[in-house]
MMTF fields as JSON, N, C-alpha, C and O atoms, coordinates in Angstrom:
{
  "mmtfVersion": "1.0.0",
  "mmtfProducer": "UNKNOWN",
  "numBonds": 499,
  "numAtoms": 500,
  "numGroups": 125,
  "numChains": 1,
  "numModels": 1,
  "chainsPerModel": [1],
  "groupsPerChain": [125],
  "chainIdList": ["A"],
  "bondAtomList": [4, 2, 8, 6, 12, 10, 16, 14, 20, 18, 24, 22, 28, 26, 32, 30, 36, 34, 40, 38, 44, 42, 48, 46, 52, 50, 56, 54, 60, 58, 64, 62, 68, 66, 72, 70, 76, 74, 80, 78, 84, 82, 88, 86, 92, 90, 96, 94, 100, 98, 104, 102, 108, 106, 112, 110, 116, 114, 120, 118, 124, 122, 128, 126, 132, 130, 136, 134, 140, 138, 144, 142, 148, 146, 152, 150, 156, 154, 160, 158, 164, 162, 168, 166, 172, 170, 176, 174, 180, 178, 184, 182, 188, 186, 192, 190, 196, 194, 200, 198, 204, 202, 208, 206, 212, 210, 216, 214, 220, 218, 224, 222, 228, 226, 232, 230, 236, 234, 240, 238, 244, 242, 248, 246, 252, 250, 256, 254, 260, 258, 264, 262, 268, 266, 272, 270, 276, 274, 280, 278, 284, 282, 288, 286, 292, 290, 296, 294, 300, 298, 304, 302, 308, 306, 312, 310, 316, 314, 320, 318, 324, 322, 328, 326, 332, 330, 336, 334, 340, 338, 344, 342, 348, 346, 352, 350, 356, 354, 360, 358, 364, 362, 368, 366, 372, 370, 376, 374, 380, 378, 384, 382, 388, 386, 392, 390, 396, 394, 400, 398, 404, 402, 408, 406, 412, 410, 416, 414, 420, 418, 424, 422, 428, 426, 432, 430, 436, 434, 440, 438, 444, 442, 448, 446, 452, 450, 456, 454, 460, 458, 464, 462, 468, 466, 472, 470, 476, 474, 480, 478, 484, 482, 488, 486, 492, 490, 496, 494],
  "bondOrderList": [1, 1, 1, 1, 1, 1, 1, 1, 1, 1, 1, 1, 1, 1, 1, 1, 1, 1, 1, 1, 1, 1, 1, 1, 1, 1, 1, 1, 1, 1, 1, 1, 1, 1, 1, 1, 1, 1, 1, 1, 1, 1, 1, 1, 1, 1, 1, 1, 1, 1, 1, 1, 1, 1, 1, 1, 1, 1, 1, 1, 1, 1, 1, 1, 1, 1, 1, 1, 1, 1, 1, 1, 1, 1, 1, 1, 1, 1, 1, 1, 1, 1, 1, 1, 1, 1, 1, 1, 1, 1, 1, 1, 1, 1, 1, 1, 1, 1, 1, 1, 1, 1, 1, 1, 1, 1, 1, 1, 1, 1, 1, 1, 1, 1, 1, 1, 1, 1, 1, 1, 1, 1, 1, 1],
  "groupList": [{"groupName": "UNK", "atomNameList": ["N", "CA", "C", "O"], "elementList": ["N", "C", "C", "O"], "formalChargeList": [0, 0, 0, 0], "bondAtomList": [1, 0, 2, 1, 3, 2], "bondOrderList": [1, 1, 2], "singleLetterCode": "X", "chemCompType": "L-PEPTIDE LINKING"}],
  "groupTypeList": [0, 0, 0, 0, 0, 0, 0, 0, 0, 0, 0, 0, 0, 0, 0, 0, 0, 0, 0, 0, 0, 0, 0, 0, 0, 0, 0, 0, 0, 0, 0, 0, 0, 0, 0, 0, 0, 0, 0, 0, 0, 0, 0, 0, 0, 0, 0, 0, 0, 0, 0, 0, 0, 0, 0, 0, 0, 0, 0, 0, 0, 0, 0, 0, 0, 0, 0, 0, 0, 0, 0, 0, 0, 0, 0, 0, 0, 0, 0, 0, 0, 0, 0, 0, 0, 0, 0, 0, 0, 0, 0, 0, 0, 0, 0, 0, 0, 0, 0, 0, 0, 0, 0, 0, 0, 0, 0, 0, 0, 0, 0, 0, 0, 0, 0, 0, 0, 0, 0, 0, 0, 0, 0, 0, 0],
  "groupIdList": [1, 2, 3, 4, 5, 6, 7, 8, 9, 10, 11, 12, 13, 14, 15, 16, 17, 18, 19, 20, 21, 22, 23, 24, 25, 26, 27, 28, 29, 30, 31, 32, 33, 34, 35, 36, 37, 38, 39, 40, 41, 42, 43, 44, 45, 46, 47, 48, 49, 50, 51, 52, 53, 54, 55, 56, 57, 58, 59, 60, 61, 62, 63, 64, 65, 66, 67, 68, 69, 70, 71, 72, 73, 74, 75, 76, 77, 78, 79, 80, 81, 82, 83, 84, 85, 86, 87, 88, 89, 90, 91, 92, 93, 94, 95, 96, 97, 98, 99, 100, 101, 102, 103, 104, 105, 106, 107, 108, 109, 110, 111, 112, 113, 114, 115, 116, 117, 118, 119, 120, 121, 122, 123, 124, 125],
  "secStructList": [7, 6, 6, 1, 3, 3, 3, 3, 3, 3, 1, 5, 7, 7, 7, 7, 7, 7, 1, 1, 5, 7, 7, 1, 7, 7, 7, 3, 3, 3, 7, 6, 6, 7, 7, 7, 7, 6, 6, 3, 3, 3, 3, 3, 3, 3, 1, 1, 2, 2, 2, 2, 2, 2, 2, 2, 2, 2, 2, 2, 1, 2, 2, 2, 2, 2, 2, 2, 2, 6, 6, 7, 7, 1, 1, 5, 7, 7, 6, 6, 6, 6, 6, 1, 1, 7, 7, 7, 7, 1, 1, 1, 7, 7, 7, 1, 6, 6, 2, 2, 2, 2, 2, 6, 7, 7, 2, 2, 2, 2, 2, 2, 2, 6, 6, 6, 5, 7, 7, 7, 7, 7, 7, 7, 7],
  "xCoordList": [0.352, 0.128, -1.106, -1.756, -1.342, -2.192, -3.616, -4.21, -4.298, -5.563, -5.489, -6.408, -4.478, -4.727, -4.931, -5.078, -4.816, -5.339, -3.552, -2.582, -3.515, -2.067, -2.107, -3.105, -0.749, -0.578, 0.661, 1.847, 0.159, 1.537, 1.683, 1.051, 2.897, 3.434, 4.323, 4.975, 4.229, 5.58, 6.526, 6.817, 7.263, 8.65, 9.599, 10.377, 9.038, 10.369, 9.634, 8.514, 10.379, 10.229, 10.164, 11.063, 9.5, 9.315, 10.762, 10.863, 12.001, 13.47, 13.674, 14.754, 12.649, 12.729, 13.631, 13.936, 14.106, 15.368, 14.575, 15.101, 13.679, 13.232, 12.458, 12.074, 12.405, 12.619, 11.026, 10.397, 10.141, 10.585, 10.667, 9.456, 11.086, 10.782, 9.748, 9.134, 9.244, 8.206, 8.405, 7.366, 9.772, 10.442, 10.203, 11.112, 8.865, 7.829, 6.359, 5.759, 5.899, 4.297, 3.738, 4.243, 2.476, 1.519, 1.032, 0.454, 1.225, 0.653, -0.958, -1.653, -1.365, -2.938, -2.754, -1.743, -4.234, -4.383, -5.235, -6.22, -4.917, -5.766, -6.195, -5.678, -6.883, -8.057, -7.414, -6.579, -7.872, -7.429, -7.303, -7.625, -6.85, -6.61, -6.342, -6.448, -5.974, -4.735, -3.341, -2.672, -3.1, -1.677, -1.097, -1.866, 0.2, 0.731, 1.804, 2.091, 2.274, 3.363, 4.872, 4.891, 5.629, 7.038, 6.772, 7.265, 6.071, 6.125, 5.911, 6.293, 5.157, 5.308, 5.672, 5.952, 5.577, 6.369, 5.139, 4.444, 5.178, 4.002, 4.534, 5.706, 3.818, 4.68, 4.246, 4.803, 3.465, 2.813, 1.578, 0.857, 0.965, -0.014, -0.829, -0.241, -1.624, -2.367, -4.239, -5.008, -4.393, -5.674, -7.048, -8.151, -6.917, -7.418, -7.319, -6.561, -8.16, -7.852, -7.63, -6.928, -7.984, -7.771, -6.149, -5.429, -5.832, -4.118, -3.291, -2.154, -3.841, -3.429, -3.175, -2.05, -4.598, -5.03, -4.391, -4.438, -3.616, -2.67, -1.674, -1.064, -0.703, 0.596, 0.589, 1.588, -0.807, -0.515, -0.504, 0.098, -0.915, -1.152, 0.292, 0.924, 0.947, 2.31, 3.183, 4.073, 3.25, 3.84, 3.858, 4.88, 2.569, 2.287, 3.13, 3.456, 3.503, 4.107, 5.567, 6.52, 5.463, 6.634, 7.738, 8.545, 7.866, 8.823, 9.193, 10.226, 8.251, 8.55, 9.306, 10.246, 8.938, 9.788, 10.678, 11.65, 10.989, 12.249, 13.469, 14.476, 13.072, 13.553, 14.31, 15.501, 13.083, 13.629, 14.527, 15.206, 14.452, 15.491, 16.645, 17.673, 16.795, 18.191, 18.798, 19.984, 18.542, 19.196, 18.892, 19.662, 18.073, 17.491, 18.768, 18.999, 19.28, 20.208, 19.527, 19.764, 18.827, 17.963, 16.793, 16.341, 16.096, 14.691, 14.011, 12.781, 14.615, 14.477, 14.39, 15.387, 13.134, 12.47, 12.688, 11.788, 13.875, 14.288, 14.247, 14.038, 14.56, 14.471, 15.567, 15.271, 16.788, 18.096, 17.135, 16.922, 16.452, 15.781, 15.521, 16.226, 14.31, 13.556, 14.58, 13.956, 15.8, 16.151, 16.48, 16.897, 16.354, 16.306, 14.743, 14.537, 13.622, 12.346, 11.922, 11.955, 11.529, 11.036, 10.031, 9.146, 9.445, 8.457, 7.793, 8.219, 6.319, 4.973, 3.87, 3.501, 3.419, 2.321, 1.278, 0.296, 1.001, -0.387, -1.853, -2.731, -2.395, -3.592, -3.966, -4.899, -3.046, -3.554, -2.987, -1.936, -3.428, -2.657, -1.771, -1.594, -1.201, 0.396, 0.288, -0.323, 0.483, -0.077, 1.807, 2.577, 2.064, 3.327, 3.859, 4.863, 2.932, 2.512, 2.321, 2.029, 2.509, 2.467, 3.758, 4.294, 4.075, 5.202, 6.387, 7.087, 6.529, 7.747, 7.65, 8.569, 6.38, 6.01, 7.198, 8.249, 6.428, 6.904, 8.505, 9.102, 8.827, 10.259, 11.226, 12.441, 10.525, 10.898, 11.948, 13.059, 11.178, 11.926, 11.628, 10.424, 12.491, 12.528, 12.186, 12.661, 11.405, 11.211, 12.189, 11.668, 13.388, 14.417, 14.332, 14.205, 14.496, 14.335, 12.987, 12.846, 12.1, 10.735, 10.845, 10.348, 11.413, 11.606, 12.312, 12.084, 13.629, 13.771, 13.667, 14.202, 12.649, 12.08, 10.799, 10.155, 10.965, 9.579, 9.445, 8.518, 10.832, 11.789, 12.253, 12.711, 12.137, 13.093, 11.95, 12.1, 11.008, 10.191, 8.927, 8.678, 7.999, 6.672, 5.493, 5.903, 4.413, 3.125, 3.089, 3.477, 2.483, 1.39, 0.01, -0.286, -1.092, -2.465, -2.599, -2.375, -3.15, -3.745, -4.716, -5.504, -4.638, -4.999, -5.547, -4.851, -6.701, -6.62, -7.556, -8.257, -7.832, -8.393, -7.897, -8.563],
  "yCoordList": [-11.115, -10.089, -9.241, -8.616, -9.275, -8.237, -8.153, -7.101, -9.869, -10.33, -10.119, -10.428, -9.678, -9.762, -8.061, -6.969, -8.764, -7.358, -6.639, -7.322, -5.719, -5.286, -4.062, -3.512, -3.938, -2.891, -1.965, -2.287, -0.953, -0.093, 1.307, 1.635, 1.963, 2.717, 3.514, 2.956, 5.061, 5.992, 5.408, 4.684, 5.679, 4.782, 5.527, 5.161, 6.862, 8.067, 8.457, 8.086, 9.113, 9.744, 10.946, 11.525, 11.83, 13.192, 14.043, 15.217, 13.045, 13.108, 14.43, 14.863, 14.578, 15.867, 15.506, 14.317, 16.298, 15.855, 15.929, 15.082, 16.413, 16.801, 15.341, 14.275, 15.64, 14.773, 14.48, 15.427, 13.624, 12.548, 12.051, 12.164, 11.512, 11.099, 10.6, 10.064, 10.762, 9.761, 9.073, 8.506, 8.498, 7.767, 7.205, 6.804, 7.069, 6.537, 7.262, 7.842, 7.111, 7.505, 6.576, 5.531, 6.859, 6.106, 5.283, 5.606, 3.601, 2.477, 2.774, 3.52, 2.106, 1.745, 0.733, 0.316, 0.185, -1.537, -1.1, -0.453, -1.451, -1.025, -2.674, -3.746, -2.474, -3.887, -4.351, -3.78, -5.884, -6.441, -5.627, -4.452, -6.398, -5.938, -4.849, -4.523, -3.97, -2.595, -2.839, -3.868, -1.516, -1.365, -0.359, 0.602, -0.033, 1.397, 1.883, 1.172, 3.187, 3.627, 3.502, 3.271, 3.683, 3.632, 4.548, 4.059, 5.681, 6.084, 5.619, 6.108, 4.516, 3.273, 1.9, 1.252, 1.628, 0.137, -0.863, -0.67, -1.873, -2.897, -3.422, -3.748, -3.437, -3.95, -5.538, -6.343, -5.677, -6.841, -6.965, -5.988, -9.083, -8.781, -10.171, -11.235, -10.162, -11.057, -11.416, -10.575, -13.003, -12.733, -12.554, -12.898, -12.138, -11.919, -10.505, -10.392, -9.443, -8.39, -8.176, -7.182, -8.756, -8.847, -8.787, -7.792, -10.013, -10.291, -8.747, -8.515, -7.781, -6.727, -6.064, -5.584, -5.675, -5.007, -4.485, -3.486, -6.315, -6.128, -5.874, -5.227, -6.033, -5.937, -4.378, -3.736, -3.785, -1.861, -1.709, -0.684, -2.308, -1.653, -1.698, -0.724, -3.101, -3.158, -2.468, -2.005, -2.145, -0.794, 0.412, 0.783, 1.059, 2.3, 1.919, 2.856, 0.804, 0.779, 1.689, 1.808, 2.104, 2.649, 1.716, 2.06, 0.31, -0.627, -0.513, 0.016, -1.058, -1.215, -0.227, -0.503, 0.815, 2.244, 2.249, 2.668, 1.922, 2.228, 1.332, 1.858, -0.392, -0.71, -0.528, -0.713, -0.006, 0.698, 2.031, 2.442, 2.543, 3.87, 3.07, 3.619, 2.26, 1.547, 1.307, 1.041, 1.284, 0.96, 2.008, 2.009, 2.923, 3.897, 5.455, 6.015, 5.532, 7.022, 8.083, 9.273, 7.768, 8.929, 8.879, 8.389, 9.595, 9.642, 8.682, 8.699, 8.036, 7.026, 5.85, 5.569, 5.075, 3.523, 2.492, 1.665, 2.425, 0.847, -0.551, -0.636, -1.648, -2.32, -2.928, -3.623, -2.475, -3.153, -2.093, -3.013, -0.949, -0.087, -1.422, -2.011, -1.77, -3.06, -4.669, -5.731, -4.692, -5.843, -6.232, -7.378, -5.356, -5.748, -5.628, -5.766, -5.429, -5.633, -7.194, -7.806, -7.724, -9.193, -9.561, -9.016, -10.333, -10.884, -11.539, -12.286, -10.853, -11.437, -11.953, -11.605, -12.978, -13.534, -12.904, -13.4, -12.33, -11.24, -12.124, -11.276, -13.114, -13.467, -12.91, -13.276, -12.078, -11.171, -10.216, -10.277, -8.61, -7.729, -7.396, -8.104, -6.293, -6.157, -4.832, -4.044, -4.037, -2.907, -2.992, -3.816, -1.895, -1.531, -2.352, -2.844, -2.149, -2.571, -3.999, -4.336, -5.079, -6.619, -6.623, -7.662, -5.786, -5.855, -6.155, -7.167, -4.666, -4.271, -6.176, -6.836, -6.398, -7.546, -9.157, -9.695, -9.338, -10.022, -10.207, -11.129, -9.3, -8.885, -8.806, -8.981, -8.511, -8.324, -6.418, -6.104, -5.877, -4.912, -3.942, -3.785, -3.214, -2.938, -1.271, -0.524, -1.005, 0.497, 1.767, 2.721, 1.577, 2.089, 2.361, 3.34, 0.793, 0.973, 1.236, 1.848, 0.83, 1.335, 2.739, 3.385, 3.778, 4.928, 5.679, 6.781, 4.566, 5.412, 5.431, 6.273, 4.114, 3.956, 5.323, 5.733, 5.568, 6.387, 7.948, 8.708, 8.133, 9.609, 9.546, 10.573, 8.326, 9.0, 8.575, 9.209, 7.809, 7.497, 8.227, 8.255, 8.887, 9.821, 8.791, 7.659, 8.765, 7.985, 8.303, 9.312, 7.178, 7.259, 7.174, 5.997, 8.012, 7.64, 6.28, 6.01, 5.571, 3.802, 4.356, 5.254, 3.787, 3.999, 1.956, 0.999, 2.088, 0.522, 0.425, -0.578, 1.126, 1.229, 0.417, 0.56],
  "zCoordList": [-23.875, -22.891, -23.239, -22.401, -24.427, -24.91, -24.423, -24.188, -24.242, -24.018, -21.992, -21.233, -21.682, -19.794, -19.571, -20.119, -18.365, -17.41, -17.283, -16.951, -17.503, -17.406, -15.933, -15.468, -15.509, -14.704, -15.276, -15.347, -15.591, -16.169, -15.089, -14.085, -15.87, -14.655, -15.754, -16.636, -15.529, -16.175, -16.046, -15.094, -17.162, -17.621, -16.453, -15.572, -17.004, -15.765, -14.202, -13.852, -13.571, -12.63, -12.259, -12.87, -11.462, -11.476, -11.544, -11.901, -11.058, -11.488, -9.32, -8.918, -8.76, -7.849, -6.906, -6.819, -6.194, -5.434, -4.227, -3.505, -3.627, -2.84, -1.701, -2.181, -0.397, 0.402, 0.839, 0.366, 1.505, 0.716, -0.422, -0.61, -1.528, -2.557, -2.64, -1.718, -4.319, -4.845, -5.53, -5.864, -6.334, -6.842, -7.916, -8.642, -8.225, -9.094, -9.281, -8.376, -10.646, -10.783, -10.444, -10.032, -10.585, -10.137, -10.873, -11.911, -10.327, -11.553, -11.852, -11.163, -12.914, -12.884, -13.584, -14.149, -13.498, -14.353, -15.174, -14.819, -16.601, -17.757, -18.179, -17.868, -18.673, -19.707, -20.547, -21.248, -20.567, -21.402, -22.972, -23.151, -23.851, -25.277, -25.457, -26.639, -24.69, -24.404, -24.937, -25.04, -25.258, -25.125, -24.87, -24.89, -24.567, -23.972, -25.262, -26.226, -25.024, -25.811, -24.606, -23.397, -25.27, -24.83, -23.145, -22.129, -23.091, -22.292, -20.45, -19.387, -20.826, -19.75, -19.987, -20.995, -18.644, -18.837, -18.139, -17.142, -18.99, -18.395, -16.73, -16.547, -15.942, -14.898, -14.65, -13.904, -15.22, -15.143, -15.63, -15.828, -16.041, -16.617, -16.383, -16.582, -16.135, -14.94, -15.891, -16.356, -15.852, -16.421, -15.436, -15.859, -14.45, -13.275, -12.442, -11.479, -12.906, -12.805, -11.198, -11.015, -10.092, -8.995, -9.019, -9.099, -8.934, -8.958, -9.823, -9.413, -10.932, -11.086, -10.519, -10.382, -9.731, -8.873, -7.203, -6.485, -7.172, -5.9, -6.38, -5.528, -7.795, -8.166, -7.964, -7.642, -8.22, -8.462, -6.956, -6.634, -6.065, -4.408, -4.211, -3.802, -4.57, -3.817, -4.442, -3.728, -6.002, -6.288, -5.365, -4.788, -5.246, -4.261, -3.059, -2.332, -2.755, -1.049, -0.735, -1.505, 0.232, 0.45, 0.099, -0.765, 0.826, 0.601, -0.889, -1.298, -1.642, -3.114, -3.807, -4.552, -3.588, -4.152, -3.478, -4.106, -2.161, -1.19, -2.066, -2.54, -2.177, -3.07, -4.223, -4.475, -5.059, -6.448, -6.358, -7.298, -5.312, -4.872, -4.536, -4.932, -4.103, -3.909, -5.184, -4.987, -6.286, -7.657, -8.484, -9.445, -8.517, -9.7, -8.994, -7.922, -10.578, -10.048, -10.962, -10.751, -11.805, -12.786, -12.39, -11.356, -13.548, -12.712, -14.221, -14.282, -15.163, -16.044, -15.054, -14.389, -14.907, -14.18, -15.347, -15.491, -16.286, -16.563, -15.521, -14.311, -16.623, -15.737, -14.533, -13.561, -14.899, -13.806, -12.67, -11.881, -12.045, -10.77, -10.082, -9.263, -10.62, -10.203, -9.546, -9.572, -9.11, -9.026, -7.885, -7.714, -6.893, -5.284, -5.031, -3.826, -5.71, -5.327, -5.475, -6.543, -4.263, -4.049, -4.548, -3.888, -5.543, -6.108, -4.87, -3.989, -5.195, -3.937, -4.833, -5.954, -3.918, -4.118, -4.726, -4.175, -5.307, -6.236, -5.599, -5.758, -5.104, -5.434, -3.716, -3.002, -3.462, -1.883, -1.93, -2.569, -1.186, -1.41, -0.368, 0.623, -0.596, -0.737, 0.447, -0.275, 1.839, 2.479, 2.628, 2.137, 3.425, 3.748, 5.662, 6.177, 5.919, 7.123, 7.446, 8.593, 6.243, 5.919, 5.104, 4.717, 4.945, 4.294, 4.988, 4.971, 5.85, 7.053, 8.128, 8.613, 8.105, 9.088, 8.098, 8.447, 7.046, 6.332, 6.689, 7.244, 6.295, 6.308, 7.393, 7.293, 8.497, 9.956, 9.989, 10.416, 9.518, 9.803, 10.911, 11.111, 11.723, 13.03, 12.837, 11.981, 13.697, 14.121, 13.276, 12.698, 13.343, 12.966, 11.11, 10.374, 10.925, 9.305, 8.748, 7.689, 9.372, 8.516, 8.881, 7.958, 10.123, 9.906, 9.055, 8.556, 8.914, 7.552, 6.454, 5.734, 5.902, 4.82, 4.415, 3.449, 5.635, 5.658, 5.684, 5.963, 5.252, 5.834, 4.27, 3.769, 3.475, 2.381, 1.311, 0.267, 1.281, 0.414, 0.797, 2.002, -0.116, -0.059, 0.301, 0.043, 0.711, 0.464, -0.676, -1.265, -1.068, -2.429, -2.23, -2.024, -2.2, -2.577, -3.625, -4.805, -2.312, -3.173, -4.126, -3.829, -5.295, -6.639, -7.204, -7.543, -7.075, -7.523, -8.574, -8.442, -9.603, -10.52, -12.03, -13.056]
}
């Protein structure tokens, strides 16, 4: 893992009760031959900083966090949070809006995906 392009992300969460959630910090993709402390979690690690690059967009998605709010009861992002989130294709990116499509979800639920999960400012650095 050490020699790729990694995408990491705060281990915890701002823990806020407050509506909508943000459920998660904000990933970034750090350089090869990096490493992190306990305080994040690799989310992935790609030798193609592109393919990183989309794993951190589809993090930021509302879906993805909506996801991880379905399993996360602390504001600690272990890994059982992550296990209703669907593994995507990385070598294209990931919008919320290709997502809901993907998925077929209806007016209704992307509203209330969108009522309980915050935007994230895309961060693709």
């Amino acid at each position: 893992m050490v020699p790729k392009h990694k995408v990491i992300i705060p281990r915890a969460g701002s823990g806020s009760d407050s509506f909508p959630h943000p459920i998660l910090g904000k990933p970034f993709v750090v350089l090869p031959n990096s490493a992190c402390t306990e305080t994040y979690i690799v989310a992935g690690s790609y030798d193609s900083k592109v393919e990183a690059e989309h794993l951190s967009s589809y993090i930021q998605t509302r879906f993805f966090r909506f996801m991880v709010l379905l399993a996360k009861s602390t504001q600690d992002a272990y890994s059982k949070v992550y296990r209703f989130v669907p593994l995507q294709n990385f070598r294209e990116p990931w919008t919320d809006d290709k997502l809901y499509k993907k998925y077929g979800l209806t007016k209704d639920k992307i509203a209330f995906i969108e009522s309980m999960v915050r935007p994230m400012e895309l961060n693709n650095e």
